[in-house]
Each structure stands twice: as C-alpha cells, then as structure tokens.
LUMNUKOL-820910 format. One record per residue: x, y, z of N, C-alpha, C in turn; residue number from 1; residue in three letters. Coordinates in pm, 1 decimal. Layout:
r npx = X | npy = Y | npz = Z | capx = X | capy = Y | capz = Z | cpx = X | cpy = Y | cpz = Z | k = NUM | r = ala
...
***
This chain:
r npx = 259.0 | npy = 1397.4 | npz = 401.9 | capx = 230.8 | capy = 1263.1 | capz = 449.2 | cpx = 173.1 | cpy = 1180.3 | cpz = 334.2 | k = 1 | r = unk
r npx = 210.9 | npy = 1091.3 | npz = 325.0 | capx = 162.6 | capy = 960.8 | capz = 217.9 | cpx = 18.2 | cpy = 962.9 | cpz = 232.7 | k = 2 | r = unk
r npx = -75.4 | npy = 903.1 | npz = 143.4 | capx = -192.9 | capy = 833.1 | capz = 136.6 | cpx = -187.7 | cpy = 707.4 | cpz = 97.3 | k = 3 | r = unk
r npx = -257.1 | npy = 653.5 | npz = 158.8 | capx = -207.2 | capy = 517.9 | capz = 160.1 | cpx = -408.7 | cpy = 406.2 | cpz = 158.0 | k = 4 | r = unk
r npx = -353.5 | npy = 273.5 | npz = 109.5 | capx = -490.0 | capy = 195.5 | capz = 109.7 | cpx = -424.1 | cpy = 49.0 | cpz = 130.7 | k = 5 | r = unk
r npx = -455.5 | npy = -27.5 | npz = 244.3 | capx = -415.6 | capy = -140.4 | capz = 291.3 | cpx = -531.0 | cpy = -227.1 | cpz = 217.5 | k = 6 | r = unk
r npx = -460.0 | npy = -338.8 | npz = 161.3 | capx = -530.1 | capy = -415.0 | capz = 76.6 | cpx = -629.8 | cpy = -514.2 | cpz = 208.1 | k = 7 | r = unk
r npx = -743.9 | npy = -573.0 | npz = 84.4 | capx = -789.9 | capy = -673.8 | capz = 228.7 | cpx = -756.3 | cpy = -749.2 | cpz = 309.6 | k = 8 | r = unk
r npx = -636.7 | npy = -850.3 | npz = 256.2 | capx = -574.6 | capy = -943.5 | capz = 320.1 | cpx = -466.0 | cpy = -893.3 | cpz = 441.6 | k = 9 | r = unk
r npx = -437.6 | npy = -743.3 | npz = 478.5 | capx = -322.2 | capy = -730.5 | capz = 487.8 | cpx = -349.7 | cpy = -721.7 | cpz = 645.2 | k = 10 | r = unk
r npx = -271.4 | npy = -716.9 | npz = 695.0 | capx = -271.0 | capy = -779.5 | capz = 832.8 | cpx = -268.9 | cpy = -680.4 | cpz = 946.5 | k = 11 | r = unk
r npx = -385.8 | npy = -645.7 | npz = 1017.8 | capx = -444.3 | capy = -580.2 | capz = 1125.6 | cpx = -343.4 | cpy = -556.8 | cpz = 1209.5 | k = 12 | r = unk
r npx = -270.3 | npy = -584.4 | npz = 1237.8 | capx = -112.4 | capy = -567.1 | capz = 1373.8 | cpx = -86.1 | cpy = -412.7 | cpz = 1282.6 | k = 13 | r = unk
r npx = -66.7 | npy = -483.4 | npz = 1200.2 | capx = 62.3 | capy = -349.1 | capz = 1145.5 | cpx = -43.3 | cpy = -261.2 | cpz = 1106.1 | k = 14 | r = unk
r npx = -134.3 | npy = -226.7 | npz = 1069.5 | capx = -213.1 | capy = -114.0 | capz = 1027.3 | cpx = -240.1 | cpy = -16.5 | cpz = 1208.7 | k = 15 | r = unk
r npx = -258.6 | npy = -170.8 | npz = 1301.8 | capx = -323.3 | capy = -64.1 | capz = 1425.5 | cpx = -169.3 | cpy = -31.5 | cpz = 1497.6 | k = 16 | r = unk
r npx = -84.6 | npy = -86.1 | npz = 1447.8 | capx = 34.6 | capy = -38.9 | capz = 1545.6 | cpx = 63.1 | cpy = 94.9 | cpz = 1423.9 | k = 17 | r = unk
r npx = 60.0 | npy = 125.7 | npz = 1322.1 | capx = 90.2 | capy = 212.4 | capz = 1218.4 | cpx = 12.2 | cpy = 335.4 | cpz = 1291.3 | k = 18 | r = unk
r npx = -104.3 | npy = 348.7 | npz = 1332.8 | capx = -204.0 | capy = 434.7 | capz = 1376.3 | cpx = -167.9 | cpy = 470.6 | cpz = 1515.2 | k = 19 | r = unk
r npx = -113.5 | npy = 316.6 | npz = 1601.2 | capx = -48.0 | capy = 413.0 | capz = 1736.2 | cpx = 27.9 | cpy = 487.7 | cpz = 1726.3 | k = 20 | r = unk
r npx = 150.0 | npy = 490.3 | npz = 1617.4 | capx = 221.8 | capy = 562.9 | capz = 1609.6 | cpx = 191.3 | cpy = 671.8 | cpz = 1548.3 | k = 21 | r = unk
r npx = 120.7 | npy = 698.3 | npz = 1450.0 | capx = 77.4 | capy = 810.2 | capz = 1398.0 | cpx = -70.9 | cpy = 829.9 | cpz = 1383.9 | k = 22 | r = unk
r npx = -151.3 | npy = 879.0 | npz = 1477.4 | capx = -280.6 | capy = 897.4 | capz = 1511.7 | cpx = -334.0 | cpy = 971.3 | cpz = 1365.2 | k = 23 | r = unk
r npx = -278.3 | npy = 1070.2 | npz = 1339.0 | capx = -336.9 | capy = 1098.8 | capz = 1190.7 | cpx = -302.9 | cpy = 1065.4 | cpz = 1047.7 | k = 24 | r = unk
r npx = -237.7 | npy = 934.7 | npz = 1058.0 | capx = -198.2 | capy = 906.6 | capz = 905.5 | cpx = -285.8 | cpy = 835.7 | cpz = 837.6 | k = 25 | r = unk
r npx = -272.9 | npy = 871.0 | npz = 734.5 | capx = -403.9 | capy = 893.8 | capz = 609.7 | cpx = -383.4 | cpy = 750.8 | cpz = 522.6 | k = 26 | r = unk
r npx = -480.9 | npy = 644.5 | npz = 609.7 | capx = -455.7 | capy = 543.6 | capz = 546.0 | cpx = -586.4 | cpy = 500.0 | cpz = 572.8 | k = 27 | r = unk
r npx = -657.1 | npy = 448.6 | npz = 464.1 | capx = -748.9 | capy = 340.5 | capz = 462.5 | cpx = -762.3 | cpy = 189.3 | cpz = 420.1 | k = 28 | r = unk
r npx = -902.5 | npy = 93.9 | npz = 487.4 | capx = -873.7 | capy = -35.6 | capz = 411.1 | cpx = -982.4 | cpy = -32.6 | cpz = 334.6 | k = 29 | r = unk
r npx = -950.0 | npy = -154.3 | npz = 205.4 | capx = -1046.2 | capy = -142.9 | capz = 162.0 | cpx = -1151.2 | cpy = -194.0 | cpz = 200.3 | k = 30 | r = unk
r npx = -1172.8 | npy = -229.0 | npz = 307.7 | capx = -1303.1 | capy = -217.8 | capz = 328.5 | cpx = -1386.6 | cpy = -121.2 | cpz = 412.4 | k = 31 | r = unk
r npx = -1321.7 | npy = -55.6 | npz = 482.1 | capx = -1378.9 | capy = 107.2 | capz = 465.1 | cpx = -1427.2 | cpy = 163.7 | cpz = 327.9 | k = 32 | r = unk
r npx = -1431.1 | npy = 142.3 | npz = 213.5 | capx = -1411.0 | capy = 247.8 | capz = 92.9 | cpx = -1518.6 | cpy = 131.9 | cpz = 18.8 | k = 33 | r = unk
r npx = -1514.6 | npy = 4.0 | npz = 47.9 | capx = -1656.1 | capy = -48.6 | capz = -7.4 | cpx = -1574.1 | cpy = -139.8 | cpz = -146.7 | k = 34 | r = unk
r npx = -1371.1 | npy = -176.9 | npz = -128.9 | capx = -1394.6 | capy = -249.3 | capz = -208.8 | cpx = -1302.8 | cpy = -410.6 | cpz = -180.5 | k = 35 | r = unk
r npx = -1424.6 | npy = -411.8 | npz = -68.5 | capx = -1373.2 | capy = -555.3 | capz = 7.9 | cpx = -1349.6 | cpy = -664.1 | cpz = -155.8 | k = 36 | r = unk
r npx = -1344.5 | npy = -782.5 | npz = -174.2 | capx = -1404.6 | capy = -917.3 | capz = -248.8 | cpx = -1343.4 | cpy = -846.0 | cpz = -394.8 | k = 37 | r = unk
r npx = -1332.5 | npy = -742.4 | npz = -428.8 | capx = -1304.4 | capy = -672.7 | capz = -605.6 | cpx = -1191.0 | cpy = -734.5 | cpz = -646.1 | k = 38 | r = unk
r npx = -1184.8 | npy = -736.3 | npz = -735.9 | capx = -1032.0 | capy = -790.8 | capz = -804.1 | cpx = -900.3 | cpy = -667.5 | cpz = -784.8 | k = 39 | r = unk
r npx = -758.5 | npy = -733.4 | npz = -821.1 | capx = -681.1 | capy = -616.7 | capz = -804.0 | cpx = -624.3 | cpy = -510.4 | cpz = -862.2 | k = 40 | r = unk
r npx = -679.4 | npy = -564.1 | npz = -992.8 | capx = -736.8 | capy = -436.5 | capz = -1098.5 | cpx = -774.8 | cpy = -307.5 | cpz = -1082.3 | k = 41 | r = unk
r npx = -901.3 | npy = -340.5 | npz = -1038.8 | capx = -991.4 | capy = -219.4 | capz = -945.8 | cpx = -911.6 | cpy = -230.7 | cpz = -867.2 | k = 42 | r = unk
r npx = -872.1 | npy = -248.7 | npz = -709.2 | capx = -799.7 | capy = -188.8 | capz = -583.3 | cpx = -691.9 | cpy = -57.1 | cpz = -706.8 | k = 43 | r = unk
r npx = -628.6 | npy = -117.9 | npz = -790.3 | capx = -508.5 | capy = -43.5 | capz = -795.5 | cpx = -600.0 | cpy = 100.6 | cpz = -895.5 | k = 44 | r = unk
r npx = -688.1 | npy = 44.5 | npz = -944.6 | capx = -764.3 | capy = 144.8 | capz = -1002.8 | cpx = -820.1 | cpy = 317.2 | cpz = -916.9 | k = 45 | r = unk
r npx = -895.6 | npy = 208.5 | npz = -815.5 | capx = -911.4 | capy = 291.3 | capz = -713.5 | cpx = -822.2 | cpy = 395.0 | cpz = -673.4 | k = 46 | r = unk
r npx = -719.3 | npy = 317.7 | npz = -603.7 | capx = -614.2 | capy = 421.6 | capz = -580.8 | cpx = -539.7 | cpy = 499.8 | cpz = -663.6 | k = 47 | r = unk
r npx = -553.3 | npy = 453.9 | npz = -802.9 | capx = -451.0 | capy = 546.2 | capz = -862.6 | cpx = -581.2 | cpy = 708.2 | cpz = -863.8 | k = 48 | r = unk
r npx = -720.5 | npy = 628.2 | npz = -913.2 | capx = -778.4 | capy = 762.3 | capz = -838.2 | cpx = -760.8 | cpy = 850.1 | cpz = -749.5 | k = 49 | r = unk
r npx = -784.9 | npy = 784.7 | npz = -640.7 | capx = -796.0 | capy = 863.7 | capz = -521.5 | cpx = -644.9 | cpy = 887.3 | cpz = -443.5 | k = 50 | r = unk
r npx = -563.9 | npy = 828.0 | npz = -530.2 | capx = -376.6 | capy = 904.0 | capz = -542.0 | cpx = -341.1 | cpy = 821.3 | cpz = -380.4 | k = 51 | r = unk
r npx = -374.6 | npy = 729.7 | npz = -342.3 | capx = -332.9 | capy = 623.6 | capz = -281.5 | cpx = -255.4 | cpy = 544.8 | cpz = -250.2 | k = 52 | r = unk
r npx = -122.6 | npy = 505.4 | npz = -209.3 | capx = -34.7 | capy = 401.6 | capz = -220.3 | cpx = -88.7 | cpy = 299.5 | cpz = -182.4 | k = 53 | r = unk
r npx = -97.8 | npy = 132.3 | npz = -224.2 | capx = -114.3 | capy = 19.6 | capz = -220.8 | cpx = -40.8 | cpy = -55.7 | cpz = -102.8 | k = 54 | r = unk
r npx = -110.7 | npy = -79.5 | npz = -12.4 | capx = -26.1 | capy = -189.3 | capz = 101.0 | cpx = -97.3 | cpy = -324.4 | cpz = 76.4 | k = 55 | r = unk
r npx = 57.8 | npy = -402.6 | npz = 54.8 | capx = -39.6 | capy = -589.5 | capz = 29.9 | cpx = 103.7 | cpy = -632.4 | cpz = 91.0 | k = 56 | r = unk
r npx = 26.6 | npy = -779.4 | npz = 118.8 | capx = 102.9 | capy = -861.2 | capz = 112.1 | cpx = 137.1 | cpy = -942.0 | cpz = 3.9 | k = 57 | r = unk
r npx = -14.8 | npy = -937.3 | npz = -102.9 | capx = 22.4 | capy = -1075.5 | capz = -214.4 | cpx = 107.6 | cpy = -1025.2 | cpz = -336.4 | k = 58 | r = unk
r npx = 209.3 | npy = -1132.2 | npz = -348.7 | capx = 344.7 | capy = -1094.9 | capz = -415.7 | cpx = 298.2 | cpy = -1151.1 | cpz = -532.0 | k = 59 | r = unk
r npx = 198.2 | npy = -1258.8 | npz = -502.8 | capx = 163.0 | capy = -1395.7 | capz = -616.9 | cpx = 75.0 | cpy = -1261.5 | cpz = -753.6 | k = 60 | r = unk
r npx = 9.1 | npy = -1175.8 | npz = -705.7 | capx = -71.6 | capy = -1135.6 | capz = -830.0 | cpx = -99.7 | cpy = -948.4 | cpz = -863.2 | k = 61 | r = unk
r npx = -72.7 | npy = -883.7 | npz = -717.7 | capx = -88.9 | capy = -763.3 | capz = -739.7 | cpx = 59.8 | cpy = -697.8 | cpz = -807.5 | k = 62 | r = unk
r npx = 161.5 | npy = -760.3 | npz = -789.0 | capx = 247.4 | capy = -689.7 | capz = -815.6 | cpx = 259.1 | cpy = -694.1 | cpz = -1023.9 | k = 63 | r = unk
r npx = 186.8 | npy = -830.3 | npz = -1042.1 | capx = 190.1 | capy = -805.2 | capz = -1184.5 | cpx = 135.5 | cpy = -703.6 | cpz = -1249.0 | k = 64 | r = unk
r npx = -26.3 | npy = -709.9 | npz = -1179.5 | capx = -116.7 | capy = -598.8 | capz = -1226.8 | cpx = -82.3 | cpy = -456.8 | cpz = -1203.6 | k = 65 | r = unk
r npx = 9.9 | npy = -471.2 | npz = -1098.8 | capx = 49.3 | capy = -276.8 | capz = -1080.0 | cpx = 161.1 | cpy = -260.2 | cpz = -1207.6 | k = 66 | r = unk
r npx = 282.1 | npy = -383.6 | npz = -1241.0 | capx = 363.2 | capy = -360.5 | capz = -1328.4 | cpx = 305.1 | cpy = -338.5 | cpz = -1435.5 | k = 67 | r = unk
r npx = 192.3 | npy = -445.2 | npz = -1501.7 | capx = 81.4 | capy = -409.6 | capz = -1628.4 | cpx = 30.6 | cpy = -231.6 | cpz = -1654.3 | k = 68 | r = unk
r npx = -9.7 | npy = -186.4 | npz = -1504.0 | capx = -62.4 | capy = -38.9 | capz = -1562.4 | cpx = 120.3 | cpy = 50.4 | cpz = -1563.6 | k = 69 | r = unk
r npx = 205.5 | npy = 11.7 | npz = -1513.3 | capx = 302.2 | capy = 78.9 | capz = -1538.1 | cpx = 357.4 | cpy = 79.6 | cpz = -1655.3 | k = 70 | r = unk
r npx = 318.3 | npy = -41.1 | npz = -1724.5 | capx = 354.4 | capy = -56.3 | capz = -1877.4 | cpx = 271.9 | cpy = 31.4 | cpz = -1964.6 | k = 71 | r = unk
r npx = 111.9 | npy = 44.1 | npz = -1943.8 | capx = 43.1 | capy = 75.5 | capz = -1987.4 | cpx = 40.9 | cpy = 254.9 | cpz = -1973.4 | k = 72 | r = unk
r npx = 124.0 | npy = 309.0 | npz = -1920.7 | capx = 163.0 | capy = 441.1 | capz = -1884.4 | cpx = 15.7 | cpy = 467.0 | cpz = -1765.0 | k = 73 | r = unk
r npx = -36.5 | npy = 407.5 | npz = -1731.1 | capx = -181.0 | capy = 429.8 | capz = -1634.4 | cpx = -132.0 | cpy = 493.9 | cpz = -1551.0 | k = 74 | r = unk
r npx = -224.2 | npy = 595.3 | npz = -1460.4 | capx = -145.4 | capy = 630.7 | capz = -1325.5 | cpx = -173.8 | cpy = 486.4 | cpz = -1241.7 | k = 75 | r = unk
r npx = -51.6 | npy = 524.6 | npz = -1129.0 | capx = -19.3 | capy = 438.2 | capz = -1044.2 | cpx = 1.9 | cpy = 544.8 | cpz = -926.2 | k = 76 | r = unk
r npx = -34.0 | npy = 544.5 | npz = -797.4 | capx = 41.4 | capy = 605.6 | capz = -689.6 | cpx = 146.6 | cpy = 509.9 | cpz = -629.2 | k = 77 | r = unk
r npx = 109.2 | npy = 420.8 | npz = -647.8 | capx = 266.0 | capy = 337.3 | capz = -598.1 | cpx = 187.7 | cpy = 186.7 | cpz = -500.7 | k = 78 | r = unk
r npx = 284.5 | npy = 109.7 | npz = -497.8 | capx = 250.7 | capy = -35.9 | capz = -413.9 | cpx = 366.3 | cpy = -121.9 | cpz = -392.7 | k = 79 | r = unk
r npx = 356.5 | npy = -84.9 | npz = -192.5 | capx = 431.2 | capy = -126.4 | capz = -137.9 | cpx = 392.2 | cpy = -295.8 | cpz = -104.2 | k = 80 | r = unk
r npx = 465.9 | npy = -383.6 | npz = -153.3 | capx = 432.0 | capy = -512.9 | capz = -118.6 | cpx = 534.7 | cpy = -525.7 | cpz = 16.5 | k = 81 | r = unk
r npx = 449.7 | npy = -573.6 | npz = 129.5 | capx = 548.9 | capy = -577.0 | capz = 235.5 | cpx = 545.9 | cpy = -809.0 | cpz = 247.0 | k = 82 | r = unk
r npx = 649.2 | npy = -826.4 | npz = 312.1 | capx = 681.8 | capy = -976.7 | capz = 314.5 | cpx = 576.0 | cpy = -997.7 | cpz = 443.4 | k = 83 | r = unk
r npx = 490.7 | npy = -1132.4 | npz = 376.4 | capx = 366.9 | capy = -1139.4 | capz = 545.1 | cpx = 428.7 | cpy = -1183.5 | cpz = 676.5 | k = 84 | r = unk
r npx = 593.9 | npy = -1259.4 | npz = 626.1 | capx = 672.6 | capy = -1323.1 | capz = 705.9 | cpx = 773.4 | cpy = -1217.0 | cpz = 813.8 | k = 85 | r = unk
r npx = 712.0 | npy = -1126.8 | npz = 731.5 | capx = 797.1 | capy = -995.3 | capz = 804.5 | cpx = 761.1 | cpy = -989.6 | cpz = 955.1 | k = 86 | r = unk
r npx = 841.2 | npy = -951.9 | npz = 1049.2 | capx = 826.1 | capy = -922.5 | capz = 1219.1 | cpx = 712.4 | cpy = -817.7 | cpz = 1193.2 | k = 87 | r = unk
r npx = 586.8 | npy = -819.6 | npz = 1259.1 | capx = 544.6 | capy = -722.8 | capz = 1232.5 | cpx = 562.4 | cpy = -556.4 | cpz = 1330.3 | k = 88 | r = unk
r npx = 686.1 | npy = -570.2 | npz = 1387.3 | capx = 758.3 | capy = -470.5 | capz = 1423.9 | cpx = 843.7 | cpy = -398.3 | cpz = 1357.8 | k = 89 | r = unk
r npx = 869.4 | npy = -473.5 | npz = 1308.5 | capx = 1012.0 | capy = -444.2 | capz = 1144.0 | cpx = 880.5 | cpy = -345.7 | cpz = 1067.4 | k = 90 | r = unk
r npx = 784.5 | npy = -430.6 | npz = 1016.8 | capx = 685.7 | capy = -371.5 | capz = 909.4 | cpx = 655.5 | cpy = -248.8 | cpz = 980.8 | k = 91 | r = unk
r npx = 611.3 | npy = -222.9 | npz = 1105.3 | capx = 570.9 | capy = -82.5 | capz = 1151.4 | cpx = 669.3 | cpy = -19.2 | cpz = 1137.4 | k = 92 | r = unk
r npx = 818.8 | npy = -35.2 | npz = 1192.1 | capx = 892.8 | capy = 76.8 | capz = 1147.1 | cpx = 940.3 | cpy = 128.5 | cpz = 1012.2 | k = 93 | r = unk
r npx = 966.8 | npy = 37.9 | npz = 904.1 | capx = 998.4 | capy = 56.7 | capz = 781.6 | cpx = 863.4 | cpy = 153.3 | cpz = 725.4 | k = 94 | r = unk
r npx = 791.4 | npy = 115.2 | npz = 736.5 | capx = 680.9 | capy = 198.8 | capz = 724.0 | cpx = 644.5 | cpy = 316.0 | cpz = 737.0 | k = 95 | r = unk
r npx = 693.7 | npy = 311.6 | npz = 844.6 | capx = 671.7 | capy = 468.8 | capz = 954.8 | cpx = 830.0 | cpy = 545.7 | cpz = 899.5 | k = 96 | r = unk
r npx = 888.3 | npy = 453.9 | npz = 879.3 | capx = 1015.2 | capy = 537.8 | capz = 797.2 | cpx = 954.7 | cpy = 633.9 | cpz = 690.7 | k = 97 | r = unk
r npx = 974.6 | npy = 526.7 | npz = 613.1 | capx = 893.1 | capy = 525.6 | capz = 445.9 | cpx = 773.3 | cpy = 673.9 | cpz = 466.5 | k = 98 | r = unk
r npx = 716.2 | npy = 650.1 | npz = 542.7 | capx = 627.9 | capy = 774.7 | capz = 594.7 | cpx = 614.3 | cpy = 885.5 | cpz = 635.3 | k = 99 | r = unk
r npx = 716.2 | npy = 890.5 | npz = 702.3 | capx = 776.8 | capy = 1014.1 | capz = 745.0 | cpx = 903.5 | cpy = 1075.0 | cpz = 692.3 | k = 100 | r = unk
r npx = 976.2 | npy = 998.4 | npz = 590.5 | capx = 1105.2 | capy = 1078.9 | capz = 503.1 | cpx = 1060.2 | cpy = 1063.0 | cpz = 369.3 | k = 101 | r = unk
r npx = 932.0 | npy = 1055.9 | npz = 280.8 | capx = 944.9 | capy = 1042.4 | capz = 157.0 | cpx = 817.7 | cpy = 1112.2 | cpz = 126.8 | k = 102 | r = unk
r npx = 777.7 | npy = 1175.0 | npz = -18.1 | capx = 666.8 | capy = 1269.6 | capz = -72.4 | cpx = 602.5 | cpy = 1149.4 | cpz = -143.2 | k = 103 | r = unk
r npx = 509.3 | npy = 1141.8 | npz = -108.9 | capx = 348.2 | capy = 1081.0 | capz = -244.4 | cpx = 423.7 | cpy = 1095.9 | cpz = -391.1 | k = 104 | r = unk
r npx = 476.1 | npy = 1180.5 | npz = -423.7 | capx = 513.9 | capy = 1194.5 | capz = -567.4 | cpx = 652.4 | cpy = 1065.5 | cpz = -592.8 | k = 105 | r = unk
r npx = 696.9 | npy = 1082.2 | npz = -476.0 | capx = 829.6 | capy = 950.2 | capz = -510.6 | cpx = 799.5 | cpy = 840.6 | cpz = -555.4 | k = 106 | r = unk
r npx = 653.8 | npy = 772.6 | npz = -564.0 | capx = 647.1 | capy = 686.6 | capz = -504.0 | cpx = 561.5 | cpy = 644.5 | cpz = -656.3 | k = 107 | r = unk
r npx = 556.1 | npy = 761.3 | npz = -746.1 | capx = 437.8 | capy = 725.2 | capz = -849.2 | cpx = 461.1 | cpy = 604.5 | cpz = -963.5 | k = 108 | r = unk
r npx = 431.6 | npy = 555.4 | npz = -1000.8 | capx = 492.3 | capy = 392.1 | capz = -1063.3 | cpx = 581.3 | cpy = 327.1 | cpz = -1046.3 | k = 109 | r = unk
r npx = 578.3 | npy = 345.9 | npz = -881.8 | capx = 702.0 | capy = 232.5 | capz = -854.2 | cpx = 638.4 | cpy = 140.1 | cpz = -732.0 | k = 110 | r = unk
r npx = 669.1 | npy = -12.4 | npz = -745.8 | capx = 642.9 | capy = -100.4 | capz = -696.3 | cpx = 782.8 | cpy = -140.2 | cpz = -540.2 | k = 111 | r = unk
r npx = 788.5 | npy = -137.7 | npz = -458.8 | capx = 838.2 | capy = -146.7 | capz = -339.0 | cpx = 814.6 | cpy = -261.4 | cpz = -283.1 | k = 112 | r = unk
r npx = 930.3 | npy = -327.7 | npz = -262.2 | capx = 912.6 | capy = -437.9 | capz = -129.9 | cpx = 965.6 | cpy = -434.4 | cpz = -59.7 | k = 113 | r = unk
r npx = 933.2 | npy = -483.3 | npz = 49.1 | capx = 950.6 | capy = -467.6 | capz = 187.8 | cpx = 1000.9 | cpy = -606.8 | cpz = 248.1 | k = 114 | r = unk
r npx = 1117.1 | npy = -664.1 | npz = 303.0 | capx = 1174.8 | capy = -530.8 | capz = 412.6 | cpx = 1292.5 | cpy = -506.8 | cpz = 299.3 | k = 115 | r = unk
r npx = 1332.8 | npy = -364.2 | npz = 324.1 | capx = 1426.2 | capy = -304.7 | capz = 243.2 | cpx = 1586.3 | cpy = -354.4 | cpz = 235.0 | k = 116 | r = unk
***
C-alpha cells in the first residue's frame, strides 16, 4: 500500500471519501505531522523522509519544487498533483486505483497528474 501526505490546501471530500473506502490507508495531512503554514520545500522534504507520496492540488508551485529535487538527484517519493476542478468522485477513484495496483517504489521521482 502507498504512503501517502495530503498537502494543506487539499480538499477534505476526497481524503474522507479515500478513508471510506479504505479504512486503513496510510495517509496523512500535514497538519497532523505539524507542517501546516511551511513552505513546499519542506512538505516535499518531509516526505521524501518519511517515504511519502505528495497529494496537492497546487500546479502553480509544488510541482516546480518536486521537479528541482528531481534535478538535484534528492530523494523524492513521488507527487501526485490531482486537478481541484476534478469531480471529486473521479479523484476518489483514480486514487483508489493508483492505490491499490501500484508499489511506493513506482512512484519515486515522478510527478503525476491527475485525472489520467
């Protein structure tokens, strides 16, 4: 199963419909983990620590900074930018796809958007 870290902005529907469907999937926000307000530097920092995939919506700035540490050979666990315009029914299932047919390792410096 993926590990996963929903950025702050990202939108409460799809994280609690993500959890109806899968009561134990291993996802946190950051503000559980204490890094509400941080830049997205740190978020992606964080996670490449704690081996995390990235859920956002903002297309405008995280996706540069995840491409920057991919340049930089940094670890990355991966960051799925999903569209905010997306159904957020579409987003639960692509997700729950994505979740249930793919390994944490697929996923390591590569940037994903959503919907597929």
């Amino acid at each position: 199963m993926l590990s996963l870290l929903s950025d702050e902005n990202f939108n409460g529907d799809i994280v609690r419909g993500l959890f109806l469907r899968q009561p134990d999937l291993n996802l946190v926000r950051v503000q559980d983990v204490g890094l509400q307000s941080v830049g997205d530097p740190d978020i992606l920092a964080w996670a490449a620590d704690n081996e995390r995939i990235v859920l956002t919506h903002d297309r405008a700035t995280m996706p540069d900074f995840a491409y920057e540490r991919i340049v930089k050979k940094a670890i990355m666990a991966g960051l799925f930018v999903i569209n905010d315009r997306m159904p957020v029914r579409q987003a639960i299932d692509e997700l729950t796809l994505i979740v249930d047919c793919s390994k944490q390792t697929e996923w390591v410096r590569t940037v994903l958007y959503l919907p597929l």
